[in-house]
C-alpha positions as CSV (number, residue, x, y, z in Angstrom):
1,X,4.7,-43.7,-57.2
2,X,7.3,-44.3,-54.4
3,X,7.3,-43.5,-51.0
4,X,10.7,-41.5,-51.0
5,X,8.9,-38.5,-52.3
6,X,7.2,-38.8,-48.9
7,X,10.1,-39.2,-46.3
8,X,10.4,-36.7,-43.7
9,X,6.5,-35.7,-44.0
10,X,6.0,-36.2,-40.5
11,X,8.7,-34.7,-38.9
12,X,7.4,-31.2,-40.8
13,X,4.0,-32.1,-39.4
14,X,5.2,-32.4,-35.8
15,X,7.7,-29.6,-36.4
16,X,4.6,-27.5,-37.3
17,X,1.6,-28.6,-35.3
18,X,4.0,-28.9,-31.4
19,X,4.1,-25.4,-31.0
20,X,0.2,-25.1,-31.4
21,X,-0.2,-27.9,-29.0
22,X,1.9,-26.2,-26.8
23,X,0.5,-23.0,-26.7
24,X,-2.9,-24.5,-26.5
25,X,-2.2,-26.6,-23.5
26,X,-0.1,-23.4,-21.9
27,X,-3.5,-21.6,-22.3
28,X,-5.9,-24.6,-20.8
29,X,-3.7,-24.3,-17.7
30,X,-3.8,-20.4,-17.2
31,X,-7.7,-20.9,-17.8
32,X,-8.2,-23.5,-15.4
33,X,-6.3,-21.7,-12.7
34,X,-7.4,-18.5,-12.6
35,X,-11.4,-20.2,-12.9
36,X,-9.7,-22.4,-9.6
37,X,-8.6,-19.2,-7.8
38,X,-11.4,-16.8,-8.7
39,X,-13.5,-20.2,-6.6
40,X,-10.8,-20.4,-3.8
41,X,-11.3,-15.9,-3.8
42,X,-14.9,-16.4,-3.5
43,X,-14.9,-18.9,-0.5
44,X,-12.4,-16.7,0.8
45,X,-14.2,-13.9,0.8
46,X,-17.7,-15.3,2.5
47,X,-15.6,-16.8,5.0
48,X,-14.3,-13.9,5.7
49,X,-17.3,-11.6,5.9
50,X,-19.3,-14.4,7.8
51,X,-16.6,-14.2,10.8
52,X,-16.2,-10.8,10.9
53,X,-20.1,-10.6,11.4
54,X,-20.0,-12.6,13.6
55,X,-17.6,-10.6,15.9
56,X,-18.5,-8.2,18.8
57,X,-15.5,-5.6,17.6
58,X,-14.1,-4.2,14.3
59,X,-10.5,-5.2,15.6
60,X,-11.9,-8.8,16.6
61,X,-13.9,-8.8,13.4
62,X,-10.8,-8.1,11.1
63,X,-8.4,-10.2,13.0
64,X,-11.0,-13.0,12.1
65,X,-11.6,-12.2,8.7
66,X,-8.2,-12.3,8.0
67,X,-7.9,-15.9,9.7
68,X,-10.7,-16.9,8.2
69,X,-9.5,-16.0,4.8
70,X,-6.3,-17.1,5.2
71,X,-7.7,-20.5,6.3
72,X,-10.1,-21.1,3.0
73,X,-7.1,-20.1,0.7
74,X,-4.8,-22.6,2.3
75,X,-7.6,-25.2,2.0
76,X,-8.0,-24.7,-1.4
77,X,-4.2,-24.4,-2.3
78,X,-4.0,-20.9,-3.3
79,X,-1.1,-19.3,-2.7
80,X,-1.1,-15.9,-4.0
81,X,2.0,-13.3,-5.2
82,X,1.0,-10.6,-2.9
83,X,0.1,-9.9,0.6
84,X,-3.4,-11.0,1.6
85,X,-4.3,-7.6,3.1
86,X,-8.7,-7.6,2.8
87,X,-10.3,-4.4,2.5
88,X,-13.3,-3.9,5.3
89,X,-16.2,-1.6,4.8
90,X,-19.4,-1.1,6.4
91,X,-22.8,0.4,6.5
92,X,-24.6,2.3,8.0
93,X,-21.2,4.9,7.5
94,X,-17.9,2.2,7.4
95,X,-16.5,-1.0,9.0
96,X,-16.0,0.7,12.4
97,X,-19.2,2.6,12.2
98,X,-21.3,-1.0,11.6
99,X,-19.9,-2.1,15.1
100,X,-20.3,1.2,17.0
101,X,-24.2,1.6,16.0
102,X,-26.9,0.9,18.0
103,X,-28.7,-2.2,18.8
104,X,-31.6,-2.7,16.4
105,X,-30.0,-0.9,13.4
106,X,-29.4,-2.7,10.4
107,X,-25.5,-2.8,9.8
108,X,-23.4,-5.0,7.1
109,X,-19.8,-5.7,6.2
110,X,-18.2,-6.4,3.7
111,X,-14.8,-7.9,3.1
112,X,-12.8,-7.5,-0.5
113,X,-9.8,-9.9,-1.3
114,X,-7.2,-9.4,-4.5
115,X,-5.2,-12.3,-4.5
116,X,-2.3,-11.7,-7.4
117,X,-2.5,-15.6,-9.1
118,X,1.0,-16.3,-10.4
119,X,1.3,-18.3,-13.7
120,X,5.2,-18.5,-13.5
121,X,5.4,-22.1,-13.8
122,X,2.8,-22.3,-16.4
123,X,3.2,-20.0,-18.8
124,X,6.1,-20.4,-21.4
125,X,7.5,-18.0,-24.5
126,X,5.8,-19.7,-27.2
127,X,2.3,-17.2,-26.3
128,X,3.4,-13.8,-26.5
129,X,1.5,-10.9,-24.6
130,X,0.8,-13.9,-21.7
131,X,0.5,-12.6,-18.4
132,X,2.6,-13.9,-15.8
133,X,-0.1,-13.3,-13.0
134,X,-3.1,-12.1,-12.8
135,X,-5.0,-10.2,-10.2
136,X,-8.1,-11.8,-9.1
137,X,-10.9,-10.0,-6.7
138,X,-13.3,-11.2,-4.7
139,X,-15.7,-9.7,-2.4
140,X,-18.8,-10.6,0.1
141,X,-21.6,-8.5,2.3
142,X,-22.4,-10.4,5.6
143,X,-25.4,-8.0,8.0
144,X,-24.8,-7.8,11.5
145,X,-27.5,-9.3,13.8
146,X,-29.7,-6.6,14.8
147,X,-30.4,-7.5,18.5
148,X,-27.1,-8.3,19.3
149,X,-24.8,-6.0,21.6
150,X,-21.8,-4.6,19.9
151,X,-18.9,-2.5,21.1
């Protein structure tokens, strides 16, 4: 037997297998970073909630929140597509209402962040269907403290 018959066997091989390897590696990236962001969203997100509980006021508290978030994401390295714009709500009746009731009432808040995770740079032709972001949401309950004066 000769080798000639087998000449050019890996060249087919590579030409075959590269796009699989590809598209694989493509898919370990978008994995890893939207596991990485929906982590960064989380932190984000009880940040957020702990300083806006932490406030007197629901415009202090959501001025903080938003810091707070802002800061955590930055931290991390998460920079998302969209606006970070939280959502507040609040018991005993909404955000404002878990300030404005009384002293010795239980009261919580709670802060929701959708961060839109771009895989632009990532993500290439060879998967079709992929995504070329992803929205990711995160959200946290922080109480109020019972005994202390709010406005």
């Amino acid at each position: 037997m000769t080798r000639t018959a087998e000449r050019g066997s890996v060249s087919i091989e590579v030409a075959v297998l590269a796009p699989a390897f590809i598209a694989l590696m493509v898919l370990a990236g978008v994995v890893g970073r939207t596991a990485l962001a929906a982590e960064a969203l989380d932190a984000a997100a009880h940040d957020a909630a702990r300083a806006a509980s932490i406030s007197r006021n629901a415009d202090t508290a959501r001025a903080a929140a938003l810091d707070a978030a802002q800061q955590q994401l930055d931290w991390h390295g998460l920079a998302c597509a969209n606006n970070l714009a939280p959502t507040f709500t609040g018991t005993p009746s909404s955000f404002d209402g878990a300030f404005g009731s009384q002293v010795g009432t239980d009261a919580t808040v709670t802060v929701t962040i959708t961060c839109m995770v771009s895989f632009q740079d990532i993500a290439l032709d060879i998967l079709p269907g992929t995504q070329s972001q992803k929205e990711i949401t995160a959200s946290f309950t922080s109480p109020l403290d019972r005994y202390r004066s709010r406005q």
